[in-house]
VEXPA-366914 format. One line per 4 residues: number of its first residue (from 1); their letters; for each residue x, y, z of C-alpha. Coordinates in steps of 0.001 Angstrom, whole numbers, plus 500000, padded with zeros to 6 digits. Example, Ala and Ser with C-alpha at 12.3 -4.5 7.8 and 13.67 -1.06 7.14 Angstrom:
BEGIN
1 = as = 512300/495500/507800; 513670/498940/507140
This chain:
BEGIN
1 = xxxx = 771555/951608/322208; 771834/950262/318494; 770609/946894/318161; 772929/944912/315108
5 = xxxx = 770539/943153/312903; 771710/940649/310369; 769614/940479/307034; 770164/936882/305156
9 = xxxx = 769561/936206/301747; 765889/935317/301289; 764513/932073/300044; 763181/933701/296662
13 = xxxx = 760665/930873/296008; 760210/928276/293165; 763065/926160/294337; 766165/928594/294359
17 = xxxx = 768983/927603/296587; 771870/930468/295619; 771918/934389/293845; 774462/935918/292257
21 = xxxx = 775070/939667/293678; 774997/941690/290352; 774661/945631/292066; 774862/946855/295762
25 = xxxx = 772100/949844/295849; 773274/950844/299552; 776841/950962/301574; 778483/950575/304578
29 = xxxx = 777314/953781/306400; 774193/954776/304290; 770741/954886/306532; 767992/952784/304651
33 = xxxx = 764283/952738/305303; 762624/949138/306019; 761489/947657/302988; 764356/949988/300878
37 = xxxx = 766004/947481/297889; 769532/947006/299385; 770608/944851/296452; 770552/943386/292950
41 = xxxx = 770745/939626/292547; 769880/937946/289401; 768628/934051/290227; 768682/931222/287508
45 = xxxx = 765010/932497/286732; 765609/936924/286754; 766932/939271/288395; 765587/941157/291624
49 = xxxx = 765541/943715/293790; 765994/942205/297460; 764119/944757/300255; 766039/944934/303916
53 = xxxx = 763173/944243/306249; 765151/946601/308889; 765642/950524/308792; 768759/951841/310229
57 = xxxx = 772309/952398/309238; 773940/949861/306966; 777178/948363/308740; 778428/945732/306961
61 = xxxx = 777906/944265/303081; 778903/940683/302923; 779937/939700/298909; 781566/941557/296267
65 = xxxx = 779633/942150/293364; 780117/938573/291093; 779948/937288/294279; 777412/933853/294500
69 = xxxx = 775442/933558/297707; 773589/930327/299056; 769946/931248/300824; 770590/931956/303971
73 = xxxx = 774245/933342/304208; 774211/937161/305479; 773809/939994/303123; 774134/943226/305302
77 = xxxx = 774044/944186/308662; 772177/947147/310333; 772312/949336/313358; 768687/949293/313999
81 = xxxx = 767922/953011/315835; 771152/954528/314524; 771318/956939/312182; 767745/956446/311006
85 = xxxx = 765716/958995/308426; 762567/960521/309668; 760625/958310/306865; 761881/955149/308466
89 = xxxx = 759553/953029/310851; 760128/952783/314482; 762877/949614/315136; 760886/947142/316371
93 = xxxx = 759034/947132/313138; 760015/944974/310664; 758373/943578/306832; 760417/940669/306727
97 = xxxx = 759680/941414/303027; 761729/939595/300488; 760553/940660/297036; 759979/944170/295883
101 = xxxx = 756330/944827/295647; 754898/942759/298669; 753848/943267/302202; 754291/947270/303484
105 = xxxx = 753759/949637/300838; 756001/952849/301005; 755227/954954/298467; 757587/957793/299843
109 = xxxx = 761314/957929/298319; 763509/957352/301133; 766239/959910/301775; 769719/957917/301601
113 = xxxx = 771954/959678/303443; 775536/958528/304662; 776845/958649/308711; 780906/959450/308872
117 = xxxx = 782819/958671/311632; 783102/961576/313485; 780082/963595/312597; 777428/964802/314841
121 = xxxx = 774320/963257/314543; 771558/965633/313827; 769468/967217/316190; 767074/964571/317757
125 = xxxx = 768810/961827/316333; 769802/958620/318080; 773569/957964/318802; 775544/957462/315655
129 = xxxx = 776169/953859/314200; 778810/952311/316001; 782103/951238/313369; 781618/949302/310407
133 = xxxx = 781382/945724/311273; 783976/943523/308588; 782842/942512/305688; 784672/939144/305987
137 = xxxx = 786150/937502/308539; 790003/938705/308641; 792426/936808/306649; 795470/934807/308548
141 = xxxx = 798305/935009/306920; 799857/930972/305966; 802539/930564/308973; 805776/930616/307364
145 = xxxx = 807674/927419/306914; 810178/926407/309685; 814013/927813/309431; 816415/924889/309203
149 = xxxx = 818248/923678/312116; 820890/925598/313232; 822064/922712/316086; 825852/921579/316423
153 = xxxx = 826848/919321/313806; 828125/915919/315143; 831596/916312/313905; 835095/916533/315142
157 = xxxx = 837893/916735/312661; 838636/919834/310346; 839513/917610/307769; 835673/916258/307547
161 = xxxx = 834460/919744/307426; 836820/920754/304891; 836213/917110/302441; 832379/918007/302988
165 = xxxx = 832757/921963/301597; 835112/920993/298859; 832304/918403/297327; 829099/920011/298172
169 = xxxx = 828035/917615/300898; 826032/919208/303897; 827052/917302/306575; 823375/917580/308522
173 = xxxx = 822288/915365/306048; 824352/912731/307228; 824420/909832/310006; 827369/909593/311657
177 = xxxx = 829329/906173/311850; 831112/906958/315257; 830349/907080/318969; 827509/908866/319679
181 = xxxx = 826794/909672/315996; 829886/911022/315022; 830663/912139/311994; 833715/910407/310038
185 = xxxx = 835574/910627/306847; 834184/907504/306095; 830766/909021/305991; 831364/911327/303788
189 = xxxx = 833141/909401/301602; 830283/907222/301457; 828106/910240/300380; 830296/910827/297362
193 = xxxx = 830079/907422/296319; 826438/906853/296512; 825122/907236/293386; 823286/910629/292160
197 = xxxx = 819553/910490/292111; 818100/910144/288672; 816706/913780/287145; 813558/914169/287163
201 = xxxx = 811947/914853/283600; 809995/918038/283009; 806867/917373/282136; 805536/917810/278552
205 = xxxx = 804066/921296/277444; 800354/920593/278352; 798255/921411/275230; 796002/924367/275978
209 = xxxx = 793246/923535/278384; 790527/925253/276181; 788072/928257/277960; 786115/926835/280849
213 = xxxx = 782784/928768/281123; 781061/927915/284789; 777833/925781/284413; 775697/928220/286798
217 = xxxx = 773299/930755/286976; 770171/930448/283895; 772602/928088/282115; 773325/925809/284506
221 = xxxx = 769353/925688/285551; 768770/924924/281539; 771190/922368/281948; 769637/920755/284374
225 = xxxx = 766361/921076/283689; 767021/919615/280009; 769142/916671/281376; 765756/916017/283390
229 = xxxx = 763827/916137/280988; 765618/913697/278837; 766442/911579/281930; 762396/910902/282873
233 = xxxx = 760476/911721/279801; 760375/908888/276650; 759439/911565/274096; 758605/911204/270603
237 = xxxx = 758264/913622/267749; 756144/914197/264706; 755981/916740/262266; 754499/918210/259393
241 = xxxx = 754463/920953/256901; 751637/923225/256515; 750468/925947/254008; 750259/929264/256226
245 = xxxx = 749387/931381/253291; 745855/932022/254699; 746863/932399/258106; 749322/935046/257012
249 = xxxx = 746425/936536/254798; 744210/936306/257881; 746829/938143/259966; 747288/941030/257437
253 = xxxx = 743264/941525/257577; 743424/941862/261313; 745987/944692/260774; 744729/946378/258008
257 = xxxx = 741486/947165/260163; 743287/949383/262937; 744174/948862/267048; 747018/947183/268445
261 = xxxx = 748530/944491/265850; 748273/940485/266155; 751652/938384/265839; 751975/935280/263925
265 = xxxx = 752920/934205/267445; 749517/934817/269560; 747508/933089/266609; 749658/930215/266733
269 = xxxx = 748855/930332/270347; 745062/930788/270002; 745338/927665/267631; 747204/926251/270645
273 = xxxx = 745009/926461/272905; 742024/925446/270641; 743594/921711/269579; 744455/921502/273801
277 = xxxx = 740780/921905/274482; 739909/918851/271782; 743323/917033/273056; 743467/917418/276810
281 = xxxx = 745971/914758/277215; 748938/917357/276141; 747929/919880/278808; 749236/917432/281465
285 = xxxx = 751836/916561/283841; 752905/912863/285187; 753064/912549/288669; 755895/910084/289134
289 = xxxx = 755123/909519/293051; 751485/908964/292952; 752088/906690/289116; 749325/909417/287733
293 = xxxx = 749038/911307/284488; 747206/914750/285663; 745247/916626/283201; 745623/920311/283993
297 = xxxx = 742074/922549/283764; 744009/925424/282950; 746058/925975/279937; 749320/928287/281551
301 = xxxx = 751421/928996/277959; 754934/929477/278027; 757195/930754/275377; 760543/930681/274243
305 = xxxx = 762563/933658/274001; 766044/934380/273510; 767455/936920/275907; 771196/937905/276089
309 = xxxx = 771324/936154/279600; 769725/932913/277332; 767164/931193/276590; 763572/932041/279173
313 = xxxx = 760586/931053/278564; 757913/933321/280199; 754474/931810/280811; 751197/933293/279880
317 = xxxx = 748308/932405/282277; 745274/931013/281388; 746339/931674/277676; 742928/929406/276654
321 = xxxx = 740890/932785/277932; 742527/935070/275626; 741750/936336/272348; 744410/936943/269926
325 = xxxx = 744579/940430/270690; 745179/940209/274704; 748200/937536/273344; 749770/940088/271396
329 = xxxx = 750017/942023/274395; 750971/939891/276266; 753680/938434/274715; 755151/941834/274316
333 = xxxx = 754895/942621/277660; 757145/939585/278715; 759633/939450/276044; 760162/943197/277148
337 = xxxx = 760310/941681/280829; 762507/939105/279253; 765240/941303/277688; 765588/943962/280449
341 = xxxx = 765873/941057/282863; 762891/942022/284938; 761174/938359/285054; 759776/937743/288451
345 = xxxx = 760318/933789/289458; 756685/933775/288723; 756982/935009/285509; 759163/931885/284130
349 = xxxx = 756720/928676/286642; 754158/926941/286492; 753732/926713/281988; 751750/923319/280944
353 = xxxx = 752162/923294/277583; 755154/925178/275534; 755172/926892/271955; 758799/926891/270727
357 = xxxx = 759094/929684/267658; 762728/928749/266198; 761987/929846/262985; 763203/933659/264027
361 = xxxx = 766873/931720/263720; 766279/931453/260593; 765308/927654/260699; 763096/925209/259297
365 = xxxx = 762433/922315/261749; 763871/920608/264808; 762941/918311/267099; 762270/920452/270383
369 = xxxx = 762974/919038/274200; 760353/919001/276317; 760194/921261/278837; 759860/919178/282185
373 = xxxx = 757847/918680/283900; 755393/919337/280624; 754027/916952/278595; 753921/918644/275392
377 = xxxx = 755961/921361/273078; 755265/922550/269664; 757883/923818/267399; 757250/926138/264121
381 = xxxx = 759806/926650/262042; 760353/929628/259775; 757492/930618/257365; 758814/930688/253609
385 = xxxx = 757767/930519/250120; 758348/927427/248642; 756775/925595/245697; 753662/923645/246765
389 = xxxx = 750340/922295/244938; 747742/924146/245853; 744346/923598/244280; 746180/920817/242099
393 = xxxx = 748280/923272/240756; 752012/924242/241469; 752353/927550/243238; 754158/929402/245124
397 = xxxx = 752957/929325/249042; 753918/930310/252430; 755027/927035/254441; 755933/926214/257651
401 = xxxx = 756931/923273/259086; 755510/922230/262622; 756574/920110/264687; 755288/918124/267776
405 = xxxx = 757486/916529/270920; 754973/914649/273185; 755617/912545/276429; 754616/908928/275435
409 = xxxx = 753551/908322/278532; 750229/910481/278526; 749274/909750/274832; 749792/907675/272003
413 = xxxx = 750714/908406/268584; 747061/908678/267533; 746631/911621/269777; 749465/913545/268933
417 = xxxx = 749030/913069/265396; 745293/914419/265979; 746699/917271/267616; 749405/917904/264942
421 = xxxx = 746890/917863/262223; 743962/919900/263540; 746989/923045/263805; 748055/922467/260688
425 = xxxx = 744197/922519/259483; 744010/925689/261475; 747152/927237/259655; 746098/925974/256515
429 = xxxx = 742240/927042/256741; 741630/929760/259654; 738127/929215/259359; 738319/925867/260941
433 = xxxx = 739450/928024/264194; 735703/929381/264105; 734371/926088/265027; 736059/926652/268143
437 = x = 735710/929659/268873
């Protein structure tokens, strides 16, 4: 006999609480292997493939897809035994997988075949899947509103009934004067005298209400996260502008010599993670429930990039261990992630320090928020050629500006401004890098 099993949504880590069903990969009556991706969601963070930890025949789908789901509500049920293909595991084994890519590997394709009502189940096979359990629970229709009273009216006299009709009165409105309620002339000639109720106004043409766009999903996580951020963290900014005609020299000597090419972006980076290792204090994190500033060993870099689902910002790990040339890589290899939507939860946790490049907009400067619960971010606007004095002279250079956001709390302006500085000294001079190197 069958046994129904009910597969929740999964608790997809790093604080999630709901997913948005974007693409059912199975339905109702389609046999699926344990561990088979039965779904699509995309979280605030990405979007994933969820993995049934059952193998049988799929009887029910709970959501349509658009549909937003809380961890925890039911995703699909299945006949466990019923139907199931010969690569599926026996029924009392179960992953209880939630992500693609974890626990029981099945490197087989598994056959996805549908069971109709009706059809004989192949030779071998357990009993087919019982019906298709509902989807939803079955609507009730709204009772319909009670029919008005269709009693005796508490009158006598023709001549009442006829006064009544003639002016519009209905006389089951009325109390009656008489014995026992009845109904008299004088009643209804009391109705016609009582004065008509004021009309009631019609309300003003509303002006239009304007497009409402939900706060959920990536944006309403961004939301949040930036209200936080502002909410707990006194920040400050500095700024400064810095000659990057040496750095982009620098850059175009890297190139010119062969093998994968270096972005601007991963030698900002390796200057990055050079001025952390002199200026720990911006690699940090306050720990509001303990009253402690914690100075992170590890420098976990995380990115901005502009997606069509929003703004992400990927994190590189232990960024300070790269060259220039493993950033490059992996930079791409995110941003790739980023765009197709691909970003594991992991992907997008756990940054300490962040390395904002608005200057692809186009954009000079701005004065970046902090991305909680970090201490630091470091902005770069556009690099362009400008007039500057170089060598006492008035030339034409490449400048950027750069610009600084730091939590007050875990450094003073002394600090900040050291750690400003020594990048711009970096742009400005590459050499300088060598010292740290």
């Amino acid at each position: 006999m069958p046994q129904v099993m009910e597969f929740k949504l999964p608790d997809l880590g790093e604080g999630l609480t709901e997913a948005e069903i974007v693409r059912w990969l199975v339905a109702v009556g389609d046999v699926v292997a344990i561990d088979q991706p039965v779904v699509e969601v995309e979280t605030a963070k990405a979007m994933v493939e969820v993995p049934c930890p059952y193998g049988g025949v799929v009887t029910a789908r709970f959501g349509e897809e658009g549909t937003e789901l809380p961890v925890g509500a039911p995703l699909i049920t299945v006949a466990v035994g019923a139907g199931a293909a010969p690569e599926a595991e026996p029924e009392d084994s179960g992953s209880g997988n939630v992500l693609v890519g974890y626990g029981t590997d099945h490197s087989r394709t598994a056959r996805r075949r549908r069971v109709r009502p009706g059809s004989a189940a192949p030779a071998g096979a357990a009993a087919p899947a019982p019906a298709p359990i509902a989807t939803a629970p079955p609507v009730t229709a709204p009772a319909a509103p009670a029919p008005p009273a269709t009693g005796p009216v508490a009158v006598i006299s023709p001549l009442v009934r006829k006064l009544a009709r003639d002016h519009g009165i209905d006389l089951r409105g009325l109390s009656g004067s008489g014995p026992d309620g009845l109904i008299l002339r004088a009643d209804v000639e009391a109705a016609l005298r009582a004065p008509e109720p004021a009309p009631v106004a019609a309300p003003a043409a509303a002006a239009p209400a304007g497009e409402r766009v939900p706060l959920k999903g990536l944006r309403g996580v961004v939301a949040e996260k930036l209200s936080r951020s502002r909410r707990e963290i006194p920040d400050a900014t500095c700024w400064v502008d810095a000659d990057a005609t040496e750095l982009m020299a620098a850059r175009a000597a890297m190139n010119a010599v062969g093998g994968p090419k270096i972005s601007v972006l991963a030698l900002l980076a390796r200057i990055c993670t050079a001025a952390l290792a002199k200026y720990p204090e911006l690699n940090s994190t306050v720990d509001l429930a303990a009253n402690e500033i914690v100075r992170l060993p590890s420098v976990h870099l995380g990115f901005a990039a502009q997606t069509e689902r929003g703004l992400v910002v990927p994190v590189v790990r232990d960024a300070q261990a790269r060259n220039p040339e493993s950033l490059s890589a992996e930079f791409s290899r995110l941003t790739e992630l980023a765009r197709a939507g691909k970003l594991a939860p992991a992907d997008l946790t756990g940054g300490t320090f962040t390395l904002n490049n608005y200057g692809v907009f186009g954009v000079d400067g701005s004065t970046p928020i902090i991305n909680h619960p970090e201490a630091a971010m470091l902005g770069v606007g556009r690099i362009v050629a400008k007039p500057w004095v170089h060598q006492g002279e008035l030339a034409v250079r490449q400048v950027v500006q750069l610009s600084l956001t730091f939590d007050h709390r875990v450094c003073d302006g002394g600090t900040a401004g050291g750690f400003l500085r020594y990048v711009a000294d970096c742009v400005e001079s590459p050499a300088v890098l060598l010292r740290s190197l």
